[in-house]
C-alpha positions in Angstrom: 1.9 -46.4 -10.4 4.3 -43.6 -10.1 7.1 -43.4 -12.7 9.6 -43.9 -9.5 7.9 -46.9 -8.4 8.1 -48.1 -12.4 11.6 -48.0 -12.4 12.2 -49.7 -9.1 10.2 -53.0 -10.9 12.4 -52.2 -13.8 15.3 -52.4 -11.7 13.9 -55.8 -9.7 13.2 -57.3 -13.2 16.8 -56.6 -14.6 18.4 -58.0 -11.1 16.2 -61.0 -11.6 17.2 -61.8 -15.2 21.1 -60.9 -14.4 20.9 -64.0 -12.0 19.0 -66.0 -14.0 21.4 -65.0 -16.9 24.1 -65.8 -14.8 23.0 -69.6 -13.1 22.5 -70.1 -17.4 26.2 -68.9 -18.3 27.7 -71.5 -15.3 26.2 -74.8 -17.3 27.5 -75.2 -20.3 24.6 -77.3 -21.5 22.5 -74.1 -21.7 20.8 -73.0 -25.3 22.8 -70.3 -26.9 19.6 -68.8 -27.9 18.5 -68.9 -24.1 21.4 -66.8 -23.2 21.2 -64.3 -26.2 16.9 -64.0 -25.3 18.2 -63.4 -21.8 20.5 -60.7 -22.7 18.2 -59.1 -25.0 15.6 -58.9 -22.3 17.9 -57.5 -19.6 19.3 -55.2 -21.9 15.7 -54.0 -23.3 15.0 -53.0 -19.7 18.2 -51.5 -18.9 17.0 -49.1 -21.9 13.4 -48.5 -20.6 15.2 -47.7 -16.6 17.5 -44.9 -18.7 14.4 -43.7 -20.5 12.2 -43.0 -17.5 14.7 -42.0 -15.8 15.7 -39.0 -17.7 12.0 -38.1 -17.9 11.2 -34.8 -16.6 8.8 -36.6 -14.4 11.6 -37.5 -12.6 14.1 -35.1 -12.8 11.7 -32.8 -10.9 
């Protein structure tokens, strides 16, 4: 898998988890822990898209 084709599941994954993070934020019933896990996630891959992304691999 090229690091261009990485990112691009990165960026599915974080897409994915921003819905699912907000459907979890409309119902108030919703586990705060769920919604903190959620965020951690989406923000652990927004991290990872940044880092390949700066590679040189890419920049080139």
């Amino acid at each position: 898998m090229s690091v261009q084709s990485h990112i691009e599941e990165l960026q599915r994954r974080h897409a994915a988890l921003k819905r699912e993070l907000e459907e979890a934020l409309q119902h108030p019933s919703v586990d705060d822990s769920l919604i903190a896990d959620l965020k951690r996630k989406k923000l652990l891959l927004k991290d990872e898209i940044s880092k390949l992304a700066s590679s040189p691999e890419v920049l080139h």
